[in-house]
Structure formats: C-alpha cells, structure tokens
Residue frames relative to the residue before (quaternion, step in Angstrom):
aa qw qx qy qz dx dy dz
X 1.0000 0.0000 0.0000 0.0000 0.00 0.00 0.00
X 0.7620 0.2517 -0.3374 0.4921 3.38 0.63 -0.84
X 0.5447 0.3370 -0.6570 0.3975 4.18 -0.26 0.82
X 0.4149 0.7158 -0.3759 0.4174 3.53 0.94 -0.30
X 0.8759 0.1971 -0.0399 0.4386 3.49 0.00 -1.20
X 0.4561 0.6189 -0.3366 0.5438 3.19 2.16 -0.48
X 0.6127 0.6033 -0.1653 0.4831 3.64 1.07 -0.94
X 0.6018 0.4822 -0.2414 0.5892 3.83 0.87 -1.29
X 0.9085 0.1293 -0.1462 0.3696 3.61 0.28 -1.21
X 0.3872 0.5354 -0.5595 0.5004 3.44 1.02 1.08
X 0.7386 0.4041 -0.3360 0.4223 3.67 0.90 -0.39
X 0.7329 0.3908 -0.3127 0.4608 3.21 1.09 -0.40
X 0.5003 0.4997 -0.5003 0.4997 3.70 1.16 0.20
X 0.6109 0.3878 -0.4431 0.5292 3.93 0.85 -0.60
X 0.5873 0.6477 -0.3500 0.3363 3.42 -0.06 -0.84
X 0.7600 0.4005 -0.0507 0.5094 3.23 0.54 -1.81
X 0.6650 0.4085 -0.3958 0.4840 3.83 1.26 -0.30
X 0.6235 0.5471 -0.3105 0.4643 3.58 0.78 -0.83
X 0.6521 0.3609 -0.2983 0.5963 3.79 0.75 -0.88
X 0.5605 0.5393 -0.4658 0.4219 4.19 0.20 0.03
X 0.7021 0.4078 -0.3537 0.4643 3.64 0.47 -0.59
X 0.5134 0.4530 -0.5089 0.5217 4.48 1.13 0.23
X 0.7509 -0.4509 0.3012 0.3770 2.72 -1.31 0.32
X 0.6299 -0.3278 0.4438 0.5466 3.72 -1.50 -0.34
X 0.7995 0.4401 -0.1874 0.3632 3.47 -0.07 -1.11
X 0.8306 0.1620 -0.1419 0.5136 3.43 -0.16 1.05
X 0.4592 0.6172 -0.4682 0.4348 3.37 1.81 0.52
X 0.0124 -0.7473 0.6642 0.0149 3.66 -1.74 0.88
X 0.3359 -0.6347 0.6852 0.1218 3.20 -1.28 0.66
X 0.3014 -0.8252 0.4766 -0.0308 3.59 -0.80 1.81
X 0.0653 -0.7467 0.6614 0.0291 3.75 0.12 0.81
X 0.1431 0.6504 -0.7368 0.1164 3.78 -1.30 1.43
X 0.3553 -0.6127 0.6979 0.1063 3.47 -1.06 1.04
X 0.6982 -0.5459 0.3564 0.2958 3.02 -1.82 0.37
X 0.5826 0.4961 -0.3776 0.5214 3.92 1.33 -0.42
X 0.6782 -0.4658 0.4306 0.3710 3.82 0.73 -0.13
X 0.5281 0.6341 -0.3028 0.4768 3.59 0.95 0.14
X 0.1168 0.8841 -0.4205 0.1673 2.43 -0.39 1.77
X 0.0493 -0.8076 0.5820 0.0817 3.89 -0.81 0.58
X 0.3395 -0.7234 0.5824 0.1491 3.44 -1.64 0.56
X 0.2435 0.7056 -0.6653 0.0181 3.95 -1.25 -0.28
X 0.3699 -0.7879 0.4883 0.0619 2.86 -1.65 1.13
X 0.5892 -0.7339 0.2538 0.2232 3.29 -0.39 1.85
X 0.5053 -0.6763 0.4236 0.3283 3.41 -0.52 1.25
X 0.4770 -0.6077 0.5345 0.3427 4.21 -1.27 0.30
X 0.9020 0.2087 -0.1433 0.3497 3.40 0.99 0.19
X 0.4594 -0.6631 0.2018 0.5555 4.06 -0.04 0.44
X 0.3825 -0.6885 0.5619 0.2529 3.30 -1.49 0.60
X 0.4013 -0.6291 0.5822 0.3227 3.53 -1.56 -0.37
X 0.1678 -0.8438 0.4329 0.2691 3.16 0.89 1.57
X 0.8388 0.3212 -0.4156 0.1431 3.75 0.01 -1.13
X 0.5684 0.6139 -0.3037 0.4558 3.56 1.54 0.75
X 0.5587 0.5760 -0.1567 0.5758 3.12 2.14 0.59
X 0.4204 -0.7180 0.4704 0.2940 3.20 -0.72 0.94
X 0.3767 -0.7256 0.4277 0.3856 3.55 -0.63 0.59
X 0.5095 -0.7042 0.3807 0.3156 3.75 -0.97 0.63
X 0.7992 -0.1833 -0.1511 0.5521 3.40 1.41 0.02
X 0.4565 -0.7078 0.5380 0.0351 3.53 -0.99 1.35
X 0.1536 0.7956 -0.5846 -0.0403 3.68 -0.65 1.10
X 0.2881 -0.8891 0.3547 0.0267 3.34 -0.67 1.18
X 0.5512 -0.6776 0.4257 0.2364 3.42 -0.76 2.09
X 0.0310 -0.8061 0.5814 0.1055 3.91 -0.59 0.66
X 0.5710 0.4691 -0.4294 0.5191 3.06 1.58 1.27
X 0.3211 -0.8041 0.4848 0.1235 3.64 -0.67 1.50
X 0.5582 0.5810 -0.4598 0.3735 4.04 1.16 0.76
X 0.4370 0.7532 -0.3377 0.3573 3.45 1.62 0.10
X 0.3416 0.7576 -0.5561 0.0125 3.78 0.49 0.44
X 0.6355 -0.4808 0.4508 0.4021 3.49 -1.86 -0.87
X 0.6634 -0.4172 0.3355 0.5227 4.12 -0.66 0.01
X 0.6569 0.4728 -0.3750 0.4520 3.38 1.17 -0.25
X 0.4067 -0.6912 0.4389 0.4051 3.45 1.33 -0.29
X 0.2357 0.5340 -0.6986 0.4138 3.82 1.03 1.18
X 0.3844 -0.6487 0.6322 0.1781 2.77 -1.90 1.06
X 0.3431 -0.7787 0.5234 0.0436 3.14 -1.03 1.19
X 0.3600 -0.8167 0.4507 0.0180 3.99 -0.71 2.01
X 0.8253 -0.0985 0.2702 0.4859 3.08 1.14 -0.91
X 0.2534 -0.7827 0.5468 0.1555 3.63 -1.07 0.22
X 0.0402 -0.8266 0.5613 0.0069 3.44 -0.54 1.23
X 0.4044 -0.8050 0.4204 -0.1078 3.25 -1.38 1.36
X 0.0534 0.7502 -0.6372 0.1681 3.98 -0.32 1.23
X 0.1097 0.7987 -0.5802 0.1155 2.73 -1.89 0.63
X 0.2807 -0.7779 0.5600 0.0502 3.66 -0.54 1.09
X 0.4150 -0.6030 0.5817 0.3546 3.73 -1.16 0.20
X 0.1208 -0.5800 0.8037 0.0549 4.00 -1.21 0.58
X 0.9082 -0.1546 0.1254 0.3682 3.35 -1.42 1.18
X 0.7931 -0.3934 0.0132 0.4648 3.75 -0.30 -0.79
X 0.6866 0.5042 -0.2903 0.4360 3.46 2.01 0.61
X 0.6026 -0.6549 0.3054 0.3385 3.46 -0.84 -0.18
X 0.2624 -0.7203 0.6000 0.2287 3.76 -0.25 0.19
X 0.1492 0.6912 -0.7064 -0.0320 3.47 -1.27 0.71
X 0.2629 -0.6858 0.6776 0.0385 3.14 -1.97 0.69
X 0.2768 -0.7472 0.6033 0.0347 3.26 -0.59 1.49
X 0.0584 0.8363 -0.5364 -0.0977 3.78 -0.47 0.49
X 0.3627 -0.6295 0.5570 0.4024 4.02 -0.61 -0.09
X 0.1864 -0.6950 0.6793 0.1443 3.37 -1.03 1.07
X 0.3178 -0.7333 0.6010 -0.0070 3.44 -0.83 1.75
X 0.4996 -0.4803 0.5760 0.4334 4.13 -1.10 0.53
X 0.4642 -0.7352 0.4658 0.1643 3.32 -1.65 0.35
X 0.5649 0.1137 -0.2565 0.7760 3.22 1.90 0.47
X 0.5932 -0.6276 0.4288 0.2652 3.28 -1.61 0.40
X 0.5541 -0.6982 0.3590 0.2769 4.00 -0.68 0.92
C-alpha cells in the first residue's frame, strides 16, 4: 500500500505543480495509478472541508489485502484539491467500507 499511494501522490504532486503555472481556466489535476487508470478534476478556487466532501475522484484497490494498522480494509483512495496562490493542494484520503466485513 504504501509504494502505491507513494506512487499516486508523487504523480499528482508533479502533475498538480506543472499544471498550476496555466491559467485557472482549463487547469486539471491528473490521477494515474500504476495499471494506467486514469482520472482528472479541476481544483476547486477555494479550501474545502475535505472529510465533509465528496472526493472529486475515487480510484479503486481491486485488491482486498490492503488494510490500515487497525486492520480496516482499505477500497480505495479518494482525491481533492483547491489552488493556494500559484499551486495546487491535494488530499489523498483512504476510502474505508461503510460497515465492517
């Protein structure tokens, strides 16, 4: 899990720095996992309250051995983000089942 997500957010911190210097209009932040799957969303003008926020794009683990130290099994990893001055913030969250397995 962690080269995984170490992987997601090295691409999306490059990504998200290189794509900050175009303009506002027509700027995206590019989420690509390691199979090539890929998804985009355009960073909000202002901060959000991520864990009261739908994420803007949600890639899902189609492996079920991925948990947290607590041993929650971990589905996926969902992704937001706002512009700060002339870059982009992202937030990488674990997307946990909504009852326990």
């Amino acid at each position: 899990m962690t080269r995984l997500l170490a992987a997601l957010v090295a691409g999306t911190i490059a990504l998200g720095s290189a794509l900050a210097s175009r303009e506002r209009q027509g700027l995206f932040v590019v989420i690509a996992d390691e199979s090539g799957r890929r998804g985009r969303f355009q960073p909000a003008d202002h901060v959000l309250d991520v864990p009261n926020t739908t994420a803007r794009v949600v890639v899902a683990l189609m492996r079920k051995d991925v948990r947290l130290a607590d041993g929650k099994i971990v589905t996926g990893f969902g992704f937001e983000g706002w512009t700060e001055g002339e870059g982009v913030r992202v937030v990488v969250s674990a997307m946990l089942p909504s009852r326990p397995w």
